[in-house]
N, C-alpha and C positions, 0 to 999 in steps of 0.2 A: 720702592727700592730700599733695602735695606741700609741704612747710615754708612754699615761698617763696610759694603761692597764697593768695588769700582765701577762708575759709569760709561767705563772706556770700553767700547765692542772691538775685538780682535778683527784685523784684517787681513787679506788673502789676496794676492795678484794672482791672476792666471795666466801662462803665457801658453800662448796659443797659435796654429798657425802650422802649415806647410813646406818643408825645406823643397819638396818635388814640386811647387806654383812658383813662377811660372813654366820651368824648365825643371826635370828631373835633377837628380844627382849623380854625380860618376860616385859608381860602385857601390848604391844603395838600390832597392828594389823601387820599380815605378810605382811603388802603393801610394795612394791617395786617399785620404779620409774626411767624413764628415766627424766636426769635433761638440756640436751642439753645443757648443758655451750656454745658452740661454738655460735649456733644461738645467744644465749643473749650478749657473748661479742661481736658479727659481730653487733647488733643492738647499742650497744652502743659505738662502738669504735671510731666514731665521736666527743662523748660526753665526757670522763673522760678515762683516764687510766686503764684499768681494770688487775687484775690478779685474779688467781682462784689456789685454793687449796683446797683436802683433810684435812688436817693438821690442826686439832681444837686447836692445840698445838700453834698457831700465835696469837689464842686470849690472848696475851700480851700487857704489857703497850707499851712495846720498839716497838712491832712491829706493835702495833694500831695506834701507834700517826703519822705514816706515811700515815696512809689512811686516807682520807675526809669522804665516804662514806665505810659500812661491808653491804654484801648482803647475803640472806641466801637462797640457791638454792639448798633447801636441805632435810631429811626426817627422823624423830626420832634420832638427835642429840647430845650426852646427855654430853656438855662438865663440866669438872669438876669444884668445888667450885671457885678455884681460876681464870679460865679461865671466868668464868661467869660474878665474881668481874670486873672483863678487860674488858670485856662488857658494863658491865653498866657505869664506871666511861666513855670508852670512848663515850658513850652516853648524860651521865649528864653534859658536861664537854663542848657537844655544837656537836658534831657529828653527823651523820645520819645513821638508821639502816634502812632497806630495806628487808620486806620477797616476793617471788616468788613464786605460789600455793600454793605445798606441804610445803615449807619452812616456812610458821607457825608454821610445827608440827615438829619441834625439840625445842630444851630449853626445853623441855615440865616436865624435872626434875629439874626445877628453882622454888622455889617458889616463885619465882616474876614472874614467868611467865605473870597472867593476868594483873599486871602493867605493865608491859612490853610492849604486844600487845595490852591494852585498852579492853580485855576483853577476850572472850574463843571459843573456839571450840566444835561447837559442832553438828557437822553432814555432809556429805557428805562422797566421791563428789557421784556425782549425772547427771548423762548423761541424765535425762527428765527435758524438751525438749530437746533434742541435738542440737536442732538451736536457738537461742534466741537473743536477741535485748538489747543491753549496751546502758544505760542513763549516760549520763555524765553530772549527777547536783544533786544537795543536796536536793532536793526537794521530802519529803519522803511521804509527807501527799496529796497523788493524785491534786499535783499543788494547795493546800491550804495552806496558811501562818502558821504557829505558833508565837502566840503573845510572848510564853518566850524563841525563838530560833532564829537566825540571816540568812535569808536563800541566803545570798551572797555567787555565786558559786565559789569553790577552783579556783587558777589561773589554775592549770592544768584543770578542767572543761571549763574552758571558749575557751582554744586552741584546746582541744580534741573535733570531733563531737561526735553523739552518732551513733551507729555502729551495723551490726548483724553477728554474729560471732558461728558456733561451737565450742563448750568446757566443761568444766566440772563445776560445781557449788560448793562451799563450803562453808558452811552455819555459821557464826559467833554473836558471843551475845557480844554487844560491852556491858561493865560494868562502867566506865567513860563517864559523862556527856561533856568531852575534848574531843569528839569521832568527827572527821568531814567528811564526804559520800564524795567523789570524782566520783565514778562509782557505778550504781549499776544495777541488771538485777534479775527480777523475783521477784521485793519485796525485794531480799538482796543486801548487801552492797557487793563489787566484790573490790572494794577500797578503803582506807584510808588514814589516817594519825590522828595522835596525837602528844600532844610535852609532852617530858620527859625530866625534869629539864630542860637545856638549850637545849638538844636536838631534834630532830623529829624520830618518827617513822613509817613508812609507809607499809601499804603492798597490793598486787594485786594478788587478787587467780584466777585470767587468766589464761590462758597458758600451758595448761593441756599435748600437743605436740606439735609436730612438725604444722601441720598445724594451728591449734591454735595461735601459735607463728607468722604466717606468715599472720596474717589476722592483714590490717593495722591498723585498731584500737586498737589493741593491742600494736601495735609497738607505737603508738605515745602515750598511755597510761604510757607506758613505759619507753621511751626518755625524757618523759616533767616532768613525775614524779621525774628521776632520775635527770636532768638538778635541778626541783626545792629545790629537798635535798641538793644538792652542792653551791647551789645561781647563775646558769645562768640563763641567762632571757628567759621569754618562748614567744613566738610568736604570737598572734592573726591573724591567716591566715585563714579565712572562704572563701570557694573557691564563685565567684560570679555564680550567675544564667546566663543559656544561654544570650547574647548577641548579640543582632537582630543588621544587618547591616542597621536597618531602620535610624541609628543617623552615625556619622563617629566621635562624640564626649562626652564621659561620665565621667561627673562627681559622684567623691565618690562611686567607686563601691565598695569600700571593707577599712575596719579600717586596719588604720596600728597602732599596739600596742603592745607593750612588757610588762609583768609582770616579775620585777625582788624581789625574796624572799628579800632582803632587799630594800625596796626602798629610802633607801639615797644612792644607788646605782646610780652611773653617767652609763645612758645604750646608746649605740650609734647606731641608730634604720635606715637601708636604704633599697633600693631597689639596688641588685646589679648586675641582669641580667635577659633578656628575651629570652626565646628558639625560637621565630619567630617575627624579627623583621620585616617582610616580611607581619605578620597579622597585628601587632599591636603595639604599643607603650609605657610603663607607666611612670605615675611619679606622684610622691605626692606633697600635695596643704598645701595651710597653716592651713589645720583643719586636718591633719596629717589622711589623706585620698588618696587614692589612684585613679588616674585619668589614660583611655586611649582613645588613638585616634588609631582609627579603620583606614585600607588602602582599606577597600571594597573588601578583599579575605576572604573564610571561613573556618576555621581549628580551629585547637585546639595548644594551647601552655601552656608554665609556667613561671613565672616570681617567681625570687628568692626574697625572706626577708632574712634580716639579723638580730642580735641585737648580741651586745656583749657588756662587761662588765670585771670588773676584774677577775671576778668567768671563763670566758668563754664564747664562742661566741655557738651562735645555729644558725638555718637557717631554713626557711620551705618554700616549692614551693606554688604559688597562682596558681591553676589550671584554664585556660582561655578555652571559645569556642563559639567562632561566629561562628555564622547560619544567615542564607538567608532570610532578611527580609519575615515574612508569611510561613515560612515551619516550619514543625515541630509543636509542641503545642505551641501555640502562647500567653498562659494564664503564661507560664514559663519565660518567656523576661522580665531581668533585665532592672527594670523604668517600668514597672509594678504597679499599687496600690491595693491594695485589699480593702473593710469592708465590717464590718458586723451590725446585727440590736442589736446583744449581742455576750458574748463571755460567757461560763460557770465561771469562773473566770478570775482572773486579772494576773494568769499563761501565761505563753508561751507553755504550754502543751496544751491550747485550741485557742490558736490564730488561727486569720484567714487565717493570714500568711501562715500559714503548709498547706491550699489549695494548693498553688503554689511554693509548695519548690521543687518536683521532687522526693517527698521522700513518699512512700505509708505507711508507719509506722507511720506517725505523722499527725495530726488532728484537723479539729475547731470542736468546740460543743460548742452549744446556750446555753442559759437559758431554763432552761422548760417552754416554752409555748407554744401554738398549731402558733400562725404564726413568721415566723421567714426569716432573708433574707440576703445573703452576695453579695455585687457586685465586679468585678473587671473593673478595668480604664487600656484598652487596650494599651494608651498610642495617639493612632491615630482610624482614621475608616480601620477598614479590612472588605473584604466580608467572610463571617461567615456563614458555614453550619453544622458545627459537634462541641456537646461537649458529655466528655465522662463526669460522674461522678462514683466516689469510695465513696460506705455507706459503714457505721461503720455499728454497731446490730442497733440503733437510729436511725433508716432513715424515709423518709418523704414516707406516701405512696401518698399522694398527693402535688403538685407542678408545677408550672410553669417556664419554660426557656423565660425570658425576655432578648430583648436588646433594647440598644439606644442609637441616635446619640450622643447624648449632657448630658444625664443622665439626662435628666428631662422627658420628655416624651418616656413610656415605651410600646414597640409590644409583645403580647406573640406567641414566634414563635414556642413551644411545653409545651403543657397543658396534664400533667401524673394523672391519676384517679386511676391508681390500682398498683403504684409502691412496690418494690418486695426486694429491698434492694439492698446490693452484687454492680453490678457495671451497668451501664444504660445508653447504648450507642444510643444517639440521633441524628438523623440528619432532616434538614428543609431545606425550600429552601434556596436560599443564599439572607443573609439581608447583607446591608451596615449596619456598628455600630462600634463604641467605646467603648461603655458600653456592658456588658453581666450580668444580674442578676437572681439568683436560687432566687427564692418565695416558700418558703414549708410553706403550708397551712394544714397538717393534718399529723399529727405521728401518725407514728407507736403500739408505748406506750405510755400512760400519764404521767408514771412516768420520765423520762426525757424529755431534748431535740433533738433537730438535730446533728447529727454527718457525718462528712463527711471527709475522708480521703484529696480524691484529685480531683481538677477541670482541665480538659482539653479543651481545643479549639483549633478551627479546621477551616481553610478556608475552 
C-alpha cells in the first residue's frame, strides 16, 4: 500500500427484505421475491465492506453515518416518517443510495418518493424478450446527437461493454431533466444515476435471479457502479481483438485509463501481472498505452490492471489471444484498418468498425444511396478464398467482392446479382491481396442504406 493512500475500505448496508412476509400489503401487488443477498455480497466483496439486514429500524442518524454507501435489495418497504427523514439527510449530506431490480419498489409510501429515484414506476417486469441485448451508453436518440443534451458516456459506460443477457425488464418514467442513462435495453433505461443535494442515486433493474446475476455484464455493471458511488476509480479495460502471430511486436493495443468520481483524485494506474508469460509480454509506453511482445506460441491469457486511490483500489483482467498467423478469420486481427464510402452518422452505433469486432449484434450502415463501399487493410498479402458476410433487413441485393494488392487497383473475385440478405457465404479461387472490398451497387429498399453486421475472411 502506498504511504500516501488511505487504509480505510468503504462500506455498504444492504437492506433487504419483504414488505408482502408475512401478510401481503393493502394496495400493493402480492409479488414476492428472491433477493440473493449472498450472490451480491460474493460480487462485491472485493469492492467495499458489505453488511445486510432485515431491520429498517438502522435507518438512523448514528447508524447511517457509518456506511458510505445504503443499498436496497429489496420489495414494498414502507419504512417509517422518521427512518425516511435518515435517509435522505444521509443522502443530501454527500452519501450514496443504490436500488437492485425489485428494490425500486419500496419507499414507495414516501412522498418524496419520485425525487428520490428521479421519477416513477410504472410497469413490468416483463420476460418478452427473454434474451436481450444491454447497451451501455447514453445514446437514446438511435446514435443521433441532441443539440440541448451532452451525450458524454457515464464513466461506468465506458468500462462496461455492452452485453446479451436473460432477465426481466422494468419499465421507468424518469421526471428530472438531472436523469443520466448508463444502461439501457429495449428502448429503456436498465440504469442510472442522478445527484440528490450532495449526494448520488443510482439504480439497476438487472438481476431478476440467480442466473441473471451470473451473466458477466451484469457483474461488472454492478462492481463499477458500486466502486463509482464510493469514489474508486474505474478501469478502462477493452479486451484487444485476436492477435496474429504475423508481428512478434504491438504497439498500443489497448488504453490504459482509470476514471476516478472525483478527479483531483491522485489515482496510481499499473499493470500488475500476466497469466502466460510463456505467450507473451506487456507493458505500457508513454501514451499510457499498452504494448506486447509476442514469443510465437498461441494461447490465450490475461494480464491484470490496477488503479487505486484513497477511496480504494479495483482491478480488471485484459483478456489476450494469439492465433496463428492466417488461421481463423483473418478480417479480425488486431492492426487491422477498416473504411467506409459513408457511415449513417457520426455514432459509433453505425461504424465501420463493428464489421470486425467479432460481435454479430453491432453494425455499419451507410447513407442512403444506391452505391456504397467499405474496405479492410489486411495489414500484409494473404491468399484469400472465403468471406462470409452478416446482412442486417438493408442489404445489398447486388454487389461485388473486390481485392487488391496495393488498394489501388481492384479484381472482382465474386459479382452477386440476386442477393437474398441473412448471411452469404462466398468462395473464389485464391487471389493474392491486401485489400478486400464489398461494392454494393443495388438495395434492397430505397428507403435506407447498406447494413451489415459482420465481415469475414478466409484463406
Amino acid at each position: 500500500m502506498n504511504p500516501g493512500f488511505s487504509r480505510h475500505r468503504p462500506k455498504a448496508l444492504i437492506i433487504t427484505g419483504s414488505g408482502n412476509v408475512p401478510v401481503p400489503k393493502a394496495n400493493y401487488p402480492p409479488w414476492k421475491h428472491e433477493f440473493q443477498n449472498e450472490k451480491v455480497v460474493q460480487m462485491l466483496q472485493n469492492v467495499v465492506d458489505v453488511d445486510t439486514t432485515t431491520n429498517i429500524g438502522m435507518l438512523n442518524d448514528q447508524t447511517l453515518e457509518t456506511y458510505d454507501l445504503l443499498i436496497s435489495n429489496s420489495l414494498f418497504l414502507t419504512p417509517s416518517t422518521e427512518q425516511l427523514a435518515a435517509l435522505e439527510r444521509f443522502i443530501l449530506n454527500g452519501k450514496s443510495f443504490m436500488t437492485l431490480h425489485c428494490g425500486m419498489l419500496s419507499l414507495l409510501n414516501w412522498e418524496k418518493y419520485e425525487q428520490l429515484m428521479g421519477g416513477i414506476f410504472i410497469g413490468g417486469p416483463s420476460s418478452e424478450p427473454s434474451v436481450f441485448k444491454v447497451y451501455t451508453e447514453n445514446m437514446e436518440f438511435w446514435g443521433y446527437e441532441y443539440p440541448f443534451r451532452k451525450s458524454e458516456a457515464h464513466p461506468v459506460s465506458k468500462v462496461v461493454a455492452d452485453f446479451i443477457t436473460s432477465d426481466e425488464l422494468y419499465y421507468f418514467q424518469p421526471s428530472t431533466p438531472d436523469f443520466h442513462v448508463i444502461a439501457r435495453a429495449e428502448n429503456h433505461p436498465v440504469m442510472w444515476w442522478h445527484p440528490l443535494g450532495k449526494g448520488k442515486v443510482m439504480s439497476l433493474t438487472l438481476g431478476h435471479d440467480l442466473k441473471a446475476k451470473a451473466n458477466e455484464g451484469y457483474q461488472r455493471l454492478l462492481v463499477n457502479g458500486v466502486r463509482w458511488l464510493v469514489g474508486i476509480p474505474l478501469i478502462r479495460a477493452i479486451d484487444p481483438k485476436p492477435i496474429s502471430t504475423r508481428r512478434s511486436f504491438y504497439e498500443d493495443i489497448a488504453e490504459l485509463r482509470a476514471y476516478a468520481p472525483n478527479e483531483k483524485d491522485a489515482v496510481i494506474l499499473q499493470i500488475e501481472n500476466s497469466t502466460r508469460p510463456d505467450l507473451f509480454t506487456v507493458n505500457t509506453n508513454s501514451n499510457k498505452k499498452i504494448d506486447i511482445k509476442l514469443t510465437g506460441k498461441t494461447g490465450g491469457g490475461k494480464a491484470t490492471l490496477s488503479a487505486k486511490n484513497n477511496a480504494g483500489l479495483s482491478r480488471q483482467d485484459l483478456n489476450i489471444r494469439i492465433v496463428k498467423d492466417g488461421e481463423g478469420n483473418i478480417a479480425s486481427y488486431l492492426g487491422n484498418s477498416i473504411s467506409a464510402s459513408s457511415s449513417e452518422n457520426q455514432s459509433e452505433m453505425f461504424d465501420a468498425k463493428n464489421l470486425v469486432d467479432e460481435d454479430s449484434t453491432t453494425r455499419w450502415s451507410s447513407a442512403a444511396t444506391d452505391t456504397a463501399w467499405v474496405t479492410i487493410d489486411l495489414d500484409k498479402i494473404y491468399s484469400l478464398s472465403r468471406v462470409k458476410l452478416h446482412w442486417e433487413a438493408s442489404y445489398a441485393t447486388e454487389y461485388e467482392i473486390q481485392t487488391s494488392r496495393s488498394g489501388q487497383n481492384w479484381q472482382a473475385v465474386a459479382d452477386v446479382k440476386d442477393g437474398d440478405g441473412q448471411s452469404d457465404h462466398l468462395t473464389f479461387p485464391s487471389v493474392q491481396a491486401r485489400f478486400i472490398r464489398i461494392l454494393a451497387k443495388k438495395r434492397a429498399t430505397g428507403k435506407w442504406g447498406y447494413s451489415l453486421y459482420e465481415i469475414e475472411v478466409f484463406r
